[in-house]
DRENDO-1510 file (C-alpha; in Angstrom, 1 decimal, always signed):
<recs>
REC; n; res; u; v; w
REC; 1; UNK; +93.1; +142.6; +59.7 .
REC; 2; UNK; +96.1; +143.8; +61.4 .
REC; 3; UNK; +98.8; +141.7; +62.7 .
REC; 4; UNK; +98.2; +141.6; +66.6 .
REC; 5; UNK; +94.4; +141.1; +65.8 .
REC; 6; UNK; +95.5; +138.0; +63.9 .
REC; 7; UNK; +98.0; +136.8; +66.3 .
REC; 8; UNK; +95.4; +137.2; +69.4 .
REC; 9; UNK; +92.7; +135.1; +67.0 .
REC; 10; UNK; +94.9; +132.4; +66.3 .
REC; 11; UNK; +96.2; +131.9; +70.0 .
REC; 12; UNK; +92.1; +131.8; +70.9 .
REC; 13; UNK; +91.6; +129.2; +68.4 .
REC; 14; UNK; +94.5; +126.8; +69.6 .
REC; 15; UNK; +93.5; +123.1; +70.1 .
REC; 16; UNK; +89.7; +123.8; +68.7 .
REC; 17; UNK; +88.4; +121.8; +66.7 .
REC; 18; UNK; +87.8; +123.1; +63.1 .
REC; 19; UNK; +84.9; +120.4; +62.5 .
REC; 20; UNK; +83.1; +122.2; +65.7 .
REC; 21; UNK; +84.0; +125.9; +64.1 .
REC; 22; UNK; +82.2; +125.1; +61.0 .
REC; 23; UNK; +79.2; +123.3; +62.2 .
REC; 24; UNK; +78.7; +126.8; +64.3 .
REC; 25; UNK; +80.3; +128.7; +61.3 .
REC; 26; UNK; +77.1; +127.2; +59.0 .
REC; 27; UNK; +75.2; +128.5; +61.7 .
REC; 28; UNK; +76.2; +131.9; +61.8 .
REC; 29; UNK; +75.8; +132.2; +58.2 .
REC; 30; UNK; +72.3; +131.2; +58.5 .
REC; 31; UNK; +71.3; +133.9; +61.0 .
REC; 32; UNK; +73.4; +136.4; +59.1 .
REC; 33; UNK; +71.3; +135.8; +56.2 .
REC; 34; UNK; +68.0; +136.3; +58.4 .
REC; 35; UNK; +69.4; +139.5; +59.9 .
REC; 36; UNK; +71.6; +139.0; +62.5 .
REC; 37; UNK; +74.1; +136.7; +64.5 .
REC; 38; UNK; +74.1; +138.3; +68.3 .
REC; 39; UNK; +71.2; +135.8; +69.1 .
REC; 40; UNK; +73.0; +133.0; +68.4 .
REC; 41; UNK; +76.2; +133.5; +69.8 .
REC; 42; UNK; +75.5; +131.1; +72.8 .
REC; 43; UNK; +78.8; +130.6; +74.0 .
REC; 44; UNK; +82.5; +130.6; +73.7 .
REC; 45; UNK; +82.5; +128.3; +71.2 .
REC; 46; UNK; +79.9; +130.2; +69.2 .
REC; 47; UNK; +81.8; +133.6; +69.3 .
REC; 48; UNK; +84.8; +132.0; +68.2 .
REC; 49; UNK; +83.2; +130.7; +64.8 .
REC; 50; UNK; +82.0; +134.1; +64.6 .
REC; 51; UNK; +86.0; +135.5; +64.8 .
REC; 52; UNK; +86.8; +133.2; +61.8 .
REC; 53; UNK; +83.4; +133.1; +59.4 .
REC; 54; UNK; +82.1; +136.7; +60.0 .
REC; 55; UNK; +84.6; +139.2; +61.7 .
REC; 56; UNK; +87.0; +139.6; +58.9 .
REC; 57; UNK; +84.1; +140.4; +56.8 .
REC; 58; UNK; +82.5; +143.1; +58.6 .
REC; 59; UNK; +86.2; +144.4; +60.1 .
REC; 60; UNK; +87.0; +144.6; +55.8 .
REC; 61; UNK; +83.8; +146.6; +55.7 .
REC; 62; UNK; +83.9; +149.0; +58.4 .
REC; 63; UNK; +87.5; +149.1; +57.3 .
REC; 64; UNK; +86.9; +150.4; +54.0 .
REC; 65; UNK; +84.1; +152.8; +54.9 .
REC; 66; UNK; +86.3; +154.8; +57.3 .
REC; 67; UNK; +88.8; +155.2; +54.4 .
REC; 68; UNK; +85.4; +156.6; +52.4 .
REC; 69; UNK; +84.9; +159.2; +54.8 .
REC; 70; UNK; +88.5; +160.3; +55.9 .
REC; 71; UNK; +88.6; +160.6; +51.8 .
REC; 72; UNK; +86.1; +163.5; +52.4 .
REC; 73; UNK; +87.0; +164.4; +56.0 .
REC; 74; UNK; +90.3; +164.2; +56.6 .
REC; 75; UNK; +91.1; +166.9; +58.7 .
REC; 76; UNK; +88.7; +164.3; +61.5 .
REC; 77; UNK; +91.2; +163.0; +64.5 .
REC; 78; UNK; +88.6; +161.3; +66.6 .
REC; 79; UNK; +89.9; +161.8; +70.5 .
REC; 80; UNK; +87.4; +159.2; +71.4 .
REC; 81; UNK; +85.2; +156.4; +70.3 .
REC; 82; UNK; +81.6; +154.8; +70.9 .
REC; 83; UNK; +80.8; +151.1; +69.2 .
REC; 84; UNK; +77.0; +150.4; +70.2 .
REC; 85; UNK; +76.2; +146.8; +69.3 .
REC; 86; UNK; +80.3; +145.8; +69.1 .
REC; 87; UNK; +79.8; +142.1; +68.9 .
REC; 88; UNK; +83.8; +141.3; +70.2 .
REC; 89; UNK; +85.2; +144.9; +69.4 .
REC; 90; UNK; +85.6; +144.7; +65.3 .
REC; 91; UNK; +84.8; +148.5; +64.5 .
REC; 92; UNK; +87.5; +149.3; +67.7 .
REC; 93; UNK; +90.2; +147.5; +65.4 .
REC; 94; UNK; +89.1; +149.4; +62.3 .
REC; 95; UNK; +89.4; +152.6; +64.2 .
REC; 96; UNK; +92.4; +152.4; +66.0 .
REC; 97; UNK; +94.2; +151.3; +62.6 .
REC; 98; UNK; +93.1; +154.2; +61.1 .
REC; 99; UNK; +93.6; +156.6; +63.8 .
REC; 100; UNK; +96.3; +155.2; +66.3 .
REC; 101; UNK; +96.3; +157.9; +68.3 .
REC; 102; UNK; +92.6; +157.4; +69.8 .
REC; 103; UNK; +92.4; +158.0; +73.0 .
REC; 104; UNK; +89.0; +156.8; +74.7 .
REC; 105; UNK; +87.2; +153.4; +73.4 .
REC; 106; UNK; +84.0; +152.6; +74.7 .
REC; 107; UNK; +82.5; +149.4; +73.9 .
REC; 108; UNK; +78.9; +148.8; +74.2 .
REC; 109; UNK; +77.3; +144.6; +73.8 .
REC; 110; UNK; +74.3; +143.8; +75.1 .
REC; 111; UNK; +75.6; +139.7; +74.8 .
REC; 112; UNK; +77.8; +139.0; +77.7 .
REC; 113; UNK; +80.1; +136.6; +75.6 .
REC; 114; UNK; +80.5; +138.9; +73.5 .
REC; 115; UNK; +81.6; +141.3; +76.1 .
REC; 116; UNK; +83.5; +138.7; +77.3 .
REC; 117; UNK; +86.0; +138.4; +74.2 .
REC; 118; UNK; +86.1; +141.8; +73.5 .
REC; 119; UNK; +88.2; +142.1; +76.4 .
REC; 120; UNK; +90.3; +139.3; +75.7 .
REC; 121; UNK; +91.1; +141.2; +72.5 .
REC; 122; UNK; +91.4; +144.4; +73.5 .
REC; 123; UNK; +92.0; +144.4; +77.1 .
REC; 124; UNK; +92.4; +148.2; +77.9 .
REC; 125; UNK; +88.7; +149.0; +75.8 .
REC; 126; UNK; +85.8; +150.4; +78.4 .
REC; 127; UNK; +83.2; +147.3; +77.5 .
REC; 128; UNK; +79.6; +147.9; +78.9 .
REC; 129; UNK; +76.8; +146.1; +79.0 .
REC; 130; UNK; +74.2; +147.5; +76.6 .
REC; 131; UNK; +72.5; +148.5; +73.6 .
REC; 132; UNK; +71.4; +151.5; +71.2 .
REC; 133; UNK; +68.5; +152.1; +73.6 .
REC; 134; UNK; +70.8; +152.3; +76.8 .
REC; 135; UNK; +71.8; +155.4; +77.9 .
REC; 136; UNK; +74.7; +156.4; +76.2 .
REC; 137; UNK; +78.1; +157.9; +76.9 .
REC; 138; UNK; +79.2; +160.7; +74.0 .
REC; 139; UNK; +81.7; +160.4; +72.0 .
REC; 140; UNK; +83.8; +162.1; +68.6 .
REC; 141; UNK; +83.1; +158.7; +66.9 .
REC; 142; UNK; +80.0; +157.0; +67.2 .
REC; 143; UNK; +79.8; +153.7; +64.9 .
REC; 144; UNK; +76.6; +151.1; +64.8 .
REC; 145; UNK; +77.6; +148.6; +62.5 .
REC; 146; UNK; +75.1; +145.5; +61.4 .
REC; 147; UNK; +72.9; +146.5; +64.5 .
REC; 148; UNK; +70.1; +147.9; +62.7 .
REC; 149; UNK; +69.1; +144.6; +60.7 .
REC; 150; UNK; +68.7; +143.0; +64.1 .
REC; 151; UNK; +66.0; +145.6; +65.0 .
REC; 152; UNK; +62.3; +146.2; +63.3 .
REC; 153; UNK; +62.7; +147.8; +60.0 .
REC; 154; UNK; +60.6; +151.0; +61.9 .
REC; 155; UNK; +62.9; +151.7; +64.9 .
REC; 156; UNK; +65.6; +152.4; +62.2 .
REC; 157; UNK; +65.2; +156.0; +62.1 .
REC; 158; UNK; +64.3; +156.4; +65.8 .
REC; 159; UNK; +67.6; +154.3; +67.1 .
REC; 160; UNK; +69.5; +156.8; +64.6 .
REC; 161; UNK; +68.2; +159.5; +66.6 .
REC; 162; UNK; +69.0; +158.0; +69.5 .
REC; 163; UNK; +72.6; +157.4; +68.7 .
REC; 164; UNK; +73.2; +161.0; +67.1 .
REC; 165; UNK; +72.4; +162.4; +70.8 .
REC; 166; UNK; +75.6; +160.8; +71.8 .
REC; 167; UNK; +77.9; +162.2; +68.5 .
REC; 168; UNK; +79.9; +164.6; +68.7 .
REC; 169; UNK; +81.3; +165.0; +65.8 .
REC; 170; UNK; +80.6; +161.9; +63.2 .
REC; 171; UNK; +78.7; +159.0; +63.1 .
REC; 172; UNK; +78.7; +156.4; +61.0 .
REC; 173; UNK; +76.1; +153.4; +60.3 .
REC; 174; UNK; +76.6; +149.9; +58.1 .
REC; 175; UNK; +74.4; +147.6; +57.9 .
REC; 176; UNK; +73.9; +144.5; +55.1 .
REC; 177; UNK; +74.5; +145.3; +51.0 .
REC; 178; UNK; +70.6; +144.1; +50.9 .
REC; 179; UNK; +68.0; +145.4; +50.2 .
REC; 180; UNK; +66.3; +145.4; +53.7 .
REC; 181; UNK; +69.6; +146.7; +54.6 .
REC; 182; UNK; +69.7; +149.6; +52.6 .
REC; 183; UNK; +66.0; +150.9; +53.8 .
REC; 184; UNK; +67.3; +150.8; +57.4 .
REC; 185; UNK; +70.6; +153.0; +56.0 .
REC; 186; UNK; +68.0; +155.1; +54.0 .
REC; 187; UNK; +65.6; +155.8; +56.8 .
REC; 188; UNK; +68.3; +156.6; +59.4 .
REC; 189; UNK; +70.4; +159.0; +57.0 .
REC; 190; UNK; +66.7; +160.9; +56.2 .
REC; 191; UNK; +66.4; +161.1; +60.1 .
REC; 192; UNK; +69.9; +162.3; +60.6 .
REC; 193; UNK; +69.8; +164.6; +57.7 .
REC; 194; UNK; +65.9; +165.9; +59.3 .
REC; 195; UNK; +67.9; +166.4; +62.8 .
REC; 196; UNK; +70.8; +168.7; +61.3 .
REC; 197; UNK; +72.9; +166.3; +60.2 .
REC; 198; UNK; +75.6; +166.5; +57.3 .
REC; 199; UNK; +76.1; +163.3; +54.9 .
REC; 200; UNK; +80.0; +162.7; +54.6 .
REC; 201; UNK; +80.0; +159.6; +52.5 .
REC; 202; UNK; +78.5; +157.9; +50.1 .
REC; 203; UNK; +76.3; +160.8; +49.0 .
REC; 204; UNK; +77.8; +163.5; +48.0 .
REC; 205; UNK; +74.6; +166.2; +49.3 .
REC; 206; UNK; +72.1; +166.4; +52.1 .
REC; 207; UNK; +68.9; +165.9; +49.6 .
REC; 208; UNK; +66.4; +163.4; +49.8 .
REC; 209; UNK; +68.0; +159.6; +48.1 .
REC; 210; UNK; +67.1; +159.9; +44.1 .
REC; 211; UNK; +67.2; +155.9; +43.9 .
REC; 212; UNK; +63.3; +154.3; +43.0 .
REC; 213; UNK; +61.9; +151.4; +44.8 .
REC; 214; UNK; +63.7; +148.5; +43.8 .
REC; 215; UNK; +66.8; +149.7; +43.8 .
REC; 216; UNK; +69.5; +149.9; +46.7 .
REC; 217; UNK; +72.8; +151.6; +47.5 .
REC; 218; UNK; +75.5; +149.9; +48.2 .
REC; 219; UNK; +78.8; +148.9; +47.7 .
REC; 220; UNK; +81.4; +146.0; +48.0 .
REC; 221; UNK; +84.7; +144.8; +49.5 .
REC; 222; UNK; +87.0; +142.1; +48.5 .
REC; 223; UNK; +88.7; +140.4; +51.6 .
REC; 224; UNK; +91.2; +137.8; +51.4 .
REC; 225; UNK; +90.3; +134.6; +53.2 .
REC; 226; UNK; +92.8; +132.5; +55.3 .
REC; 227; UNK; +92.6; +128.9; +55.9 .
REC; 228; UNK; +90.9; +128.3; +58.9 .
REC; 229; UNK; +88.2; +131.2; +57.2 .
REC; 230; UNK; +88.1; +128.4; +53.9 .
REC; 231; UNK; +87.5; +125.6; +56.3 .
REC; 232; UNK; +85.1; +127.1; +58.5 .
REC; 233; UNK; +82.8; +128.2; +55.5 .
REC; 234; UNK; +83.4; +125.1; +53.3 .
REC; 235; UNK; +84.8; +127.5; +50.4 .
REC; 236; UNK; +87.4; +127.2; +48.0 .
REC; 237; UNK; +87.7; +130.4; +46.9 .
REC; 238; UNK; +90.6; +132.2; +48.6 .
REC; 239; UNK; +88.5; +136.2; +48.5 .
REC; 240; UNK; +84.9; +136.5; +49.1 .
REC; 241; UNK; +83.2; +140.1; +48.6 .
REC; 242; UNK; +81.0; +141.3; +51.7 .
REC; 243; UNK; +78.0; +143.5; +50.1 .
REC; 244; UNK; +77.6; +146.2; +52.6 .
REC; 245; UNK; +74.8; +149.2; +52.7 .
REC; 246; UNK; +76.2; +152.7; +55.0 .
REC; 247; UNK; +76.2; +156.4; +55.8 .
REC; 248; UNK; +78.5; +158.7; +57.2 .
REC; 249; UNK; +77.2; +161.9; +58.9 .
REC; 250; UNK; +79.0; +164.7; +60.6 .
REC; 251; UNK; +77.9; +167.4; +63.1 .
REC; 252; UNK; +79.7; +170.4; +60.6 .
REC; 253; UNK; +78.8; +171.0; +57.0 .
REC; 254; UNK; +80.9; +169.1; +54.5 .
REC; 255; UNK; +82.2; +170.6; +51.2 .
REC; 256; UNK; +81.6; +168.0; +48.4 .
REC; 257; UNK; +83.0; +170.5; +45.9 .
REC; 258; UNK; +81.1; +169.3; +42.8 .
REC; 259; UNK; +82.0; +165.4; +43.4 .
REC; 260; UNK; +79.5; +162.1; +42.6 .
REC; 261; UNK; +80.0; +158.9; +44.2 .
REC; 262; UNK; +80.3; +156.0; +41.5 .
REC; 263; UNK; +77.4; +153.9; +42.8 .
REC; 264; UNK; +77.5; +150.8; +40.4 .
REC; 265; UNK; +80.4; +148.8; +38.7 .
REC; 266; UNK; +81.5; +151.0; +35.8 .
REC; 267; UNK; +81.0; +149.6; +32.7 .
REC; 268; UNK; +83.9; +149.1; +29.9 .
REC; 269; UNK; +82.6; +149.0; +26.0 .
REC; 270; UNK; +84.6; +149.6; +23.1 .
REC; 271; UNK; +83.8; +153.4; +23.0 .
REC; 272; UNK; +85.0; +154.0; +26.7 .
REC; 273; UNK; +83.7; +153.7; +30.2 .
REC; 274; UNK; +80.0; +154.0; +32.0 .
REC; 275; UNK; +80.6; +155.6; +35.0 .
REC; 276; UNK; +76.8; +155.5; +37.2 .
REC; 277; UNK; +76.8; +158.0; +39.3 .
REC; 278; UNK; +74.9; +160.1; +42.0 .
REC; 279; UNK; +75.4; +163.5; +42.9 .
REC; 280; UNK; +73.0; +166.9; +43.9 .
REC; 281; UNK; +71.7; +166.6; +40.9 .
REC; 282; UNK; +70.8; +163.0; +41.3 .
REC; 283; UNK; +71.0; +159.9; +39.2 .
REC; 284; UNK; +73.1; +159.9; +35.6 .
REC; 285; UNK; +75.9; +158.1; +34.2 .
REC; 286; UNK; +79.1; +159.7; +32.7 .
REC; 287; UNK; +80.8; +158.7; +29.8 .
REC; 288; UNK; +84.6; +159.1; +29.0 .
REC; 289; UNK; +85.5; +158.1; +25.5 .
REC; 290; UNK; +88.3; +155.7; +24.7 .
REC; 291; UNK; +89.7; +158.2; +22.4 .
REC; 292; UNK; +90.1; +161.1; +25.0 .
REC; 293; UNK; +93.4; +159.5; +26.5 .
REC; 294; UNK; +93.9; +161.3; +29.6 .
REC; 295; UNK; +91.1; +161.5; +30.9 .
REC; 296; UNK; +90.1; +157.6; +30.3 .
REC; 297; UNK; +92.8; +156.6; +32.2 .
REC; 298; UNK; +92.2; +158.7; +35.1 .
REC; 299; UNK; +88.5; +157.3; +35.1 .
REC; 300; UNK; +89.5; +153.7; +34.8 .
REC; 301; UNK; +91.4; +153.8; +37.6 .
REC; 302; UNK; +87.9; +154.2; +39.7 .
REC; 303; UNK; +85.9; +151.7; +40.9 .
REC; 304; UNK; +82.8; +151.1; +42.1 .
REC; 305; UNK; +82.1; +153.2; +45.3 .
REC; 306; UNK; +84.8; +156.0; +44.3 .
REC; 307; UNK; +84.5; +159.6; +44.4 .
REC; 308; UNK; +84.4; +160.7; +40.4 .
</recs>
């Protein structure tokens, strides 16, 4: 996360007890598990766990999305921003280190100590009470991210709606790598796509999702974990990978120029690489042989969730 988002995190967390953070922490996890963490975020206390077990998970996420679609976008200079559902202001980080020169930032939280840190951390933000089903302000850059698993499973598609009223120009949804997750993702992007919408990132086209029932997109991101992020989560691992589920979809078409997104760890064997991909031609996997030089080390430098 950046530096002053750091600094202001470890100020708050002065002289509090990191028994109490993971005793909340364990709690958080819990309810993440089960769909969501808003509900349980209580108090002070509470959202501070949530700064140390859970935000730089979903900031690495959101993080690593908006490099996905400024891949494919990049001539996109949002002039303002809308977070609906922005828990203490994560995605508001995200964007302003991707784009520093955002102008407007609009914070909407329905959970007033939510609100309440949010301002703490970002002091010159708009924060307003609400939700997706308030009305809302527009905005260049709409983002809902992990708000849709806290809803019914069948207001996915008509909260998507909602929210692409207030886009501009792009608007971007993440929810949990699960696979409840990914059907909220999948029914908002066919909603989006249904109301005119272009798909930036992950797919590569505007047609209906190839993948079968049982199978989910998404993707993963490794994020390093500090100390206070070890203690709070009992862990001795110094990474954990957060499994995240999202679209990307823009007001103006988007030219994919013959590209798939790698949507599965590619696979090394002694011939070569396995690359699984999707494209407008739906599901397939390349192969690029060991013995083709070139071209298997251009392909082995992708990863899972590249452009290919």
């Amino acid at each position: 996360m950046p530096p002053a988002l750091l600094t202001a995190i470890a100020m708050l967390l002065e002289g509090v007890s990191r028994k109490d953070l993971a005793v909340r922490a364990e709690k958080l996890s819990s309810a993440y598990r089960q769909g969501g963490t808003s509900a349980v975020i209580a108090n002070e206390a509470d959202a501070l766990a949530y700064l140390v077990a859970r935000m730089p998970a979903t900031y690495a996420a959101i993080r690593a999305v908006l490099a996905r679609m400024a891949e494919v976008a990049p001539e996109f200079r949002p002039a303002s921003f809308l977070d609906v559902g922005a828990g203490p202001g994560t995605a508001a980080w995200a964007v302003r280190d991707l784009w520093p020169s955002l102008e407007a930032v609009r914070l909407l939280e329905p959970n007033p100590t939510f609100r309440k840190l949010a301002a703490r951390l970002m002091p010159d933000a708009d924060i307003v009470a609400g939700g997706w089903n308030a009305k809302l302000p527009h905005a260049d850059l709409v983002i809902a991210s992990y708000m849709l698993a806290e809803l019914p499973k069948a207001e996915a598609a008509k909260s998507a709606e909602k929210l692409w009223s207030a886009t501009d120009q792009m608007l971007v949804l993440i929810e949990p790598g699960t696979p409840q997750g990914f059907a909220r993702i999948r029914a908002a992007r066919a909603a989006l796509v249904a109301a005119g919408g272009h798909v930036v990132a992950p797919c590569t086209h505007d047609r209906d999702c190839p993948l079968q029932d049982g199978d989910w997109c998404h993707f993963s991101q490794r994020l390093a974990r500090s100390r206070d992020h070890k203690l709070a989560k009992g862990a001795d691992a110094p990474f954990e990978d957060e499994r995240y589920s999202y679209v990307a979809v823009s007001r103006g078409p988007v030219d994919h120029a013959g590209r798939a997104r790698i949507i599965k760890p590619v696979l090394e064997g002694k011939p070569g690489l396995t690359l699984p991909l999707c494209d407008a031609a739906g599901l397939r996997n390349a192969s690029v042989a060991r013995r083709d030089k070139g071209a298997f080390r251009a392909a082995r430098r992708k990863g899972w969730g590249d452009l290919f």
